[in-house]
C-alpha positions in Angstrom: 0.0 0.0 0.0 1.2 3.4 -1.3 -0.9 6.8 -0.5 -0.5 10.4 -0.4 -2.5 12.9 1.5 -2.8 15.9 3.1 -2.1 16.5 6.6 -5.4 17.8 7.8 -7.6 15.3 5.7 -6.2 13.0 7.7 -6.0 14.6 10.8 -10.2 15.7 11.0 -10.9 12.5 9.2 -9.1 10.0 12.1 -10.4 12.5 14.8 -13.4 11.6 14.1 -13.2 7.7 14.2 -11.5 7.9 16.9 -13.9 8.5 19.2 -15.1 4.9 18.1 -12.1 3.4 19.8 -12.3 1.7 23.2 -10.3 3.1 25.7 -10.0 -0.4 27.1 -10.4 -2.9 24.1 -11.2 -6.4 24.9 -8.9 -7.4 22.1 -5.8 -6.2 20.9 -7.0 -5.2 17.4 -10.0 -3.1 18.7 -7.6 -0.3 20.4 -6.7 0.0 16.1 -7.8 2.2 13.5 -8.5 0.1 10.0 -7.0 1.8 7.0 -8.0 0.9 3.8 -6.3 2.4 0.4 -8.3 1.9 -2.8 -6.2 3.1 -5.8 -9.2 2.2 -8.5 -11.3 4.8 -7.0 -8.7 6.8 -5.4 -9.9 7.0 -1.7 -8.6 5.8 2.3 -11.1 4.9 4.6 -10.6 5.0 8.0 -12.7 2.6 10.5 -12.7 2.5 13.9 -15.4 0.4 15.6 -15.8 -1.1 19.9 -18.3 -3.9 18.5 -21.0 -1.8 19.7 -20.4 1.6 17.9 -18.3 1.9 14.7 -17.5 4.9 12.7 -16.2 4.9 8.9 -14.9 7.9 7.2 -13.6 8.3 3.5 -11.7 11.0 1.7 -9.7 11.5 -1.7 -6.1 10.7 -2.1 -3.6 9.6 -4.2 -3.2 6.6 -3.7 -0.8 4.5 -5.8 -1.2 0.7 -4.4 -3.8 -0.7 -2.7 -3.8 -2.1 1.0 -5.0 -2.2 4.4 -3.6 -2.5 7.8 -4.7 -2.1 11.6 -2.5 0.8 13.3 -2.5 1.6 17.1 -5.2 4.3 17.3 -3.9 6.4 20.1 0.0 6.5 18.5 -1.4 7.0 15.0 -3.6 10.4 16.2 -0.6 11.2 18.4 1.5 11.8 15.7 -0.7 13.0 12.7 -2.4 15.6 14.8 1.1 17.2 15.5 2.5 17.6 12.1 2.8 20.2 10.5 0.2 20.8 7.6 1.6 19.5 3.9 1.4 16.4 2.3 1.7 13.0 4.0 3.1 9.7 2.9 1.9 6.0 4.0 3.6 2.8 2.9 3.2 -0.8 4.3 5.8 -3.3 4.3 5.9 -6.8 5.2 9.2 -7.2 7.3 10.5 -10.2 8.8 11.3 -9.5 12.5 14.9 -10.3 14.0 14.4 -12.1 16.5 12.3 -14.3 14.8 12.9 -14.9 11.2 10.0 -17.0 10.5 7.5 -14.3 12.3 6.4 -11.6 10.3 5.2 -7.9 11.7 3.1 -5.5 9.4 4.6 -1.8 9.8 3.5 1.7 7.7 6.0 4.4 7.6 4.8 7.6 7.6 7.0 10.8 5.7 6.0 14.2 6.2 7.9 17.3 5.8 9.1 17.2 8.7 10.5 13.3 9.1 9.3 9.9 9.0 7.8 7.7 11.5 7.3 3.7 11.5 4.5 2.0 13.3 3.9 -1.7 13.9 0.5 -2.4 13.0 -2.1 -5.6 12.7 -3.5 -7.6 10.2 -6.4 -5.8 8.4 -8.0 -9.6 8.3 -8.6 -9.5 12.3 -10.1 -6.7 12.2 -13.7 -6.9 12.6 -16.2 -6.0 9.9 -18.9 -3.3 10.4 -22.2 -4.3 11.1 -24.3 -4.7 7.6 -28.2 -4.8 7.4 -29.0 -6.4 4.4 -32.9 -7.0 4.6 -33.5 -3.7 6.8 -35.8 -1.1 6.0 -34.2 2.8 4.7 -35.6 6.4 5.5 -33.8 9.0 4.3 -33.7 12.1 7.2 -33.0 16.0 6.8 -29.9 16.9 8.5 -31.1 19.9 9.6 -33.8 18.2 11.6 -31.3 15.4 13.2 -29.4 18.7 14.3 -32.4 20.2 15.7 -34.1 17.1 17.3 -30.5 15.7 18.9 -29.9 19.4 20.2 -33.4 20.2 21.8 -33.5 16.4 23.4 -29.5 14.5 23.9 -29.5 16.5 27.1 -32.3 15.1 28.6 -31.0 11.6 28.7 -30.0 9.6 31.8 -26.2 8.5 33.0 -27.4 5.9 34.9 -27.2 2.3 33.1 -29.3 0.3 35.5 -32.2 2.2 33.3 -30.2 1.5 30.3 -33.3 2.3 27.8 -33.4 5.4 29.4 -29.8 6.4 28.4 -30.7 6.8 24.8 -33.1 9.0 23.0 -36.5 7.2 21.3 -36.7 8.1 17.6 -40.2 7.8 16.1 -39.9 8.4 12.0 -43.4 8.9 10.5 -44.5 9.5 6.8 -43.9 13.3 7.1 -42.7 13.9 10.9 -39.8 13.0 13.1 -40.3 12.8 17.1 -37.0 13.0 19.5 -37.6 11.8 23.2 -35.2 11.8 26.1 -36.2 11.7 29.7 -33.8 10.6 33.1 -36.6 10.4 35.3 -36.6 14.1 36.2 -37.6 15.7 33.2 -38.2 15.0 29.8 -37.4 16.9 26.2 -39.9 16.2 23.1 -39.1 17.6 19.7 -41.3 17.3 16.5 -39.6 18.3 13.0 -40.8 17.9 9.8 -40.2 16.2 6.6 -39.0 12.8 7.0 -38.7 11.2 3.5 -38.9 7.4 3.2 -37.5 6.1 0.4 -36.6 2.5 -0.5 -34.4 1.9 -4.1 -33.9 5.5 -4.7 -31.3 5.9 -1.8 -28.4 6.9 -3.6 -26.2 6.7 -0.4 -26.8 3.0 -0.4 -25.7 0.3 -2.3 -28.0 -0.8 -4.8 -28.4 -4.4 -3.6 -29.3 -3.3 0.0 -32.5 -2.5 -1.3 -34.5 -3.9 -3.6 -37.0 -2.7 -5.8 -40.6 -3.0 -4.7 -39.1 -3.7 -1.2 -41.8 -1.7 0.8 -40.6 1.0 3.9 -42.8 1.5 7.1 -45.1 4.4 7.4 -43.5 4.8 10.5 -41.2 2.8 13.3 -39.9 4.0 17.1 -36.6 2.8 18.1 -34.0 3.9 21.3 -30.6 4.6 19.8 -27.8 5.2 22.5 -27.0 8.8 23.9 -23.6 8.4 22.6 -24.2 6.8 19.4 -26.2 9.9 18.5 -23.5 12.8 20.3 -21.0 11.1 17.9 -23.9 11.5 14.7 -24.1 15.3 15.9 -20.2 15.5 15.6 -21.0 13.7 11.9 -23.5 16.1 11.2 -21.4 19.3 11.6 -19.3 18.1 8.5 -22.6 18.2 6.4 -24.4 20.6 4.8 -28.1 21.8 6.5 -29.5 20.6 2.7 -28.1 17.0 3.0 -29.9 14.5 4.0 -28.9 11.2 6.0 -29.7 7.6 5.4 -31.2 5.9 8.2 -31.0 2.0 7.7 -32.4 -0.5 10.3 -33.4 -3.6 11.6 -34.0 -5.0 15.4 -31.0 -4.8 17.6 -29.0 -2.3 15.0 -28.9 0.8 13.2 -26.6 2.4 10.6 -26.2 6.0 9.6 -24.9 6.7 6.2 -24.2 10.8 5.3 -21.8 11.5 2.3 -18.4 10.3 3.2 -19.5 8.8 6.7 -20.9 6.0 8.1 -22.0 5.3 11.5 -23.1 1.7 12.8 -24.5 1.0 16.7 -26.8 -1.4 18.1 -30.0 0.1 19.7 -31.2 -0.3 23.0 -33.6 -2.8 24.4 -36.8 -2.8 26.4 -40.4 -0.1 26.5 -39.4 3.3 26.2 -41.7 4.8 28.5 -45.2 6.4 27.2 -43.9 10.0 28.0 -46.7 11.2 26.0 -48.7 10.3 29.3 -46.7 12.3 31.2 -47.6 16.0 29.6 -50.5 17.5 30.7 -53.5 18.4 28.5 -54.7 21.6 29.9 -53.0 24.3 32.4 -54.3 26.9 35.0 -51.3 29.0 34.9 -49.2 30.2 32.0 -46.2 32.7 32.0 -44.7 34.3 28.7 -41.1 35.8 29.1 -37.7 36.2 27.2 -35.7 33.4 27.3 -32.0 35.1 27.7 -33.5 37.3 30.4 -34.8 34.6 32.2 -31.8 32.0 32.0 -29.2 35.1 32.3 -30.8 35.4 35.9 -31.5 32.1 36.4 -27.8 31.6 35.6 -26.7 35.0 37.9 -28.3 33.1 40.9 -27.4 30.0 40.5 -23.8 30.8 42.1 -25.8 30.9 45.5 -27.8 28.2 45.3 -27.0 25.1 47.4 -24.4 22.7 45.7 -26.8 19.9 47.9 -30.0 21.0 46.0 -29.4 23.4 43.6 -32.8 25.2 44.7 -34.3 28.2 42.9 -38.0 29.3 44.3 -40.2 31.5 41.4 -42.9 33.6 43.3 -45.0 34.2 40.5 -47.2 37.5 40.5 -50.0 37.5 38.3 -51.2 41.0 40.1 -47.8 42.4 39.7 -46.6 40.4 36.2 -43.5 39.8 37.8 -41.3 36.9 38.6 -39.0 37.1 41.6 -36.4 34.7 41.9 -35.2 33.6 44.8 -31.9 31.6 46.6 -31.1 31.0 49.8 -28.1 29.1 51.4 -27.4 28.1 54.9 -24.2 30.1 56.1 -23.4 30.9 52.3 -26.1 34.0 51.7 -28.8 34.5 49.8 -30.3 36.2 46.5 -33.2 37.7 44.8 -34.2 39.2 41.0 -36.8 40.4 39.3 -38.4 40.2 36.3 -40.9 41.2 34.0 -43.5 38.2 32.6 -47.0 38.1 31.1 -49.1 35.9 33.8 -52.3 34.5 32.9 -54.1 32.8 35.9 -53.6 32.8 40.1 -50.4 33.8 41.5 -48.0 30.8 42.4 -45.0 29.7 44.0 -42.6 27.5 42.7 -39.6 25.5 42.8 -36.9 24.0 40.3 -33.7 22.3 40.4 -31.2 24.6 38.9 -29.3 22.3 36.7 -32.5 21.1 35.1 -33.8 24.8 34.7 -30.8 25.9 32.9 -30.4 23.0 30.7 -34.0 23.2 29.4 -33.5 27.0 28.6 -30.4 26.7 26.7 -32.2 24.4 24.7 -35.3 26.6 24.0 -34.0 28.3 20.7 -36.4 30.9 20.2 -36.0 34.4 21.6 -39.3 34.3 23.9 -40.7 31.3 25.3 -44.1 29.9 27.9 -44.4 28.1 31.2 -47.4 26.5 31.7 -48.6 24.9 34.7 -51.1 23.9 37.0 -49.9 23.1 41.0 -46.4 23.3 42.8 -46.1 19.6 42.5 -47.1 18.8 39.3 -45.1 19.0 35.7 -44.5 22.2 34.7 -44.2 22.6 30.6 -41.4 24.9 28.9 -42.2 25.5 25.5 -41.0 28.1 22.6 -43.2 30.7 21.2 -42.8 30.2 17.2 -40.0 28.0 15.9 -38.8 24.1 17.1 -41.7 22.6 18.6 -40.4 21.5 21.6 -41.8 20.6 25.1 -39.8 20.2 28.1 -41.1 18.8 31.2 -39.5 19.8 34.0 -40.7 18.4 38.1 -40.9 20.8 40.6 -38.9 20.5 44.0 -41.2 20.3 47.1 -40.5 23.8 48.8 -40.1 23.4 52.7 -41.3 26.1 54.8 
């Protein structure tokens, strides 16, 4: 194998698989990055995969003799990322070793303008293959509105992985509508964009034998993809253009992603996603319209004082006064108070959030002015935006103690 490239192709494209590697691999050849050299169409392809989540990249080079080996990821990202920018040179050898003369080591040396490295590397036969569905069904999905749904719902998931369903988001893809859904237990983020497009043997992005013609695609489907499965698409996404579209291709227990020169494989998680539709209420007594910066800027101010044990912020809502005045206070710390301006529709109310959860759901509110709505102290209170994303964040109130 024989390629040149430049520095920073390489560079963004391995940062990016990368993040596939396992930081403790349960086989030696999993802590490598798989590169592949194809001189007939002139491309490298980088793969990286933990057998749970993989990640494939591609990108133009010239490459003047095919091949493929498995090189230590860590070392490999070590060094690229630190040269400087210019052309780079890979070639494979097959070496005998001295100490053994009848044992054979793979190796790439690496030239730059700078020097040349050599790296003992793997086998690209023990590498394992990526995932393939070959009977699954194919949507094809907007990037803009992944990049909107995984923004306005990724938060919301939970760390703990004795509710594993619970750490992943639940896609729902229907005819003309995606649905993203994340809860921990404590609140919950729901966000509705448009214009899903299933599509079967026009998917370009796909082979042509992965889907045949008259093969027919759901109407809709709901699956739970893994939290980090999906941070990693958002990183994928960023390279794309808002026009592009993705290729989602499924079946039970896996998903891949496919998006120009990327490809994304992970299994999906198992079990009942929760009805969280259940959850939001249908009507409220109580409703409060207010900018959103104003409101997380002194939600944010606050927040210094409030209890590291807690995190405790009190609304007293006025709907005399149209006023909110927020509220911390902290044993032996101090406490603090702002007010602000609101439209309130119904009785006056007091109120009480965890801090964290606040601040997180209004940093993901994208629109300039946004609504609570609510009915007691102890029940869900709703977040939503006025015009734009429609999104709904629940959020629980903390019991206040006199």
């Amino acid at each position: 194998m024989k390629l040149t490239c430049t520095q920073s192709e390489l560079n963004t494209n391995l940062s990016l698989v990368n993040r596939a590697v396992p930081s403790r691999p349960t086989h030696p050849v999993l802590g490598n990055v798989l590169l592949q050299a194809d001189a007939k169409n002139q491309r490298v392809s980088l793969t990286a995969f933990d057998l749970s989540l993989g990640l494939q990249t591609s990108f133009n080079a010239n490459v003047e003799a095919d091949g493929a080996i498995a090189i230590p990821a860590k070392l490999f990202n070590d060094i690229v990322s630190r040269l400087p920018e210019g052309d780079i040179t890979l070639d494979d050898s097959l070496s005998e070793t001295e100490s053994d003369a009848h044992t054979e080591s793979l190796s790439i040396t690496l030239t730059s303008t700078s020097g040349q490295y050599k790296m003992r590397g793997m086998n690209s036969e023990d590498f394992p293959e990526l995932p393939q569905i070959e009977d699954g069904m194919v949507v094809k999905l907007p990037v803009e509105a992944l990049i909107e749904g995984l923004g306005g719902s990724l938060f919301a998931t939970s760390a703990d992985e004795t509710k594993q369903v619970l750490t992943g988001v639940h896609l729902m893809v229907q005819e003309d509508s995606l649905e993203f859904a994340a809860t921990d237990g404590h609140r919950l983020a729901v966000v509705e964009t448009l214009n899903a497009k299933p599509t079967s043997e026009e998917d370009e992005d796909q082979p042509s034998d992965e889907t045949q013609p008259g093969e027919e695609t759901p109407s809709s489907f709901e699956l739970t993809v893994p939290a980090r499965t999906l941070r990693e698409l958002e990183r994928m996404l960023g390279l794309s253009e808002s026009s592009d579209t993705v290729a989602l291709q499924f079946e039970v227990g896996q998903i891949i992603f496919q998006g120009g020169n990327h490809r994304l494989t992970s299994r999906t998680l198992e079990g009942q996603y929760p009805a969280y539709r259940q959850l939001i209420p249908g009507q409220f007594q109580r409703q409060v319209a207010i900018p959103r910066r104003q409101l997380l800027s002194a939600v944010e101010r606050i927040a210094v004082l409030a209890d590291q044990k807690n995190n405790i912020v009190k609304f007293d809502i006025d709907a005399q006064a149209q006023t909110i005045d927020l509220t911390v206070e902290t044993q032996d710390v101090g406490s603090a108070r702002e007010s602000l301006s609101a439209q309130v529709t119904g009785e006056s109310i007091e109120i009480a959030f965890n801090v964290k959860y606040l601040i997180d759901g209004l940093k993901a509110l994208s629109t300039s002015d946004i609504q609570l709505q609510m009915n007691a102290a102890n029940t869900p209170v709703i977040l939503t935006p006025l015009g734009g994303l429609k999104m709904t964040y629940l959020i629980m109130p903390v019991q206040i103690r006199d």
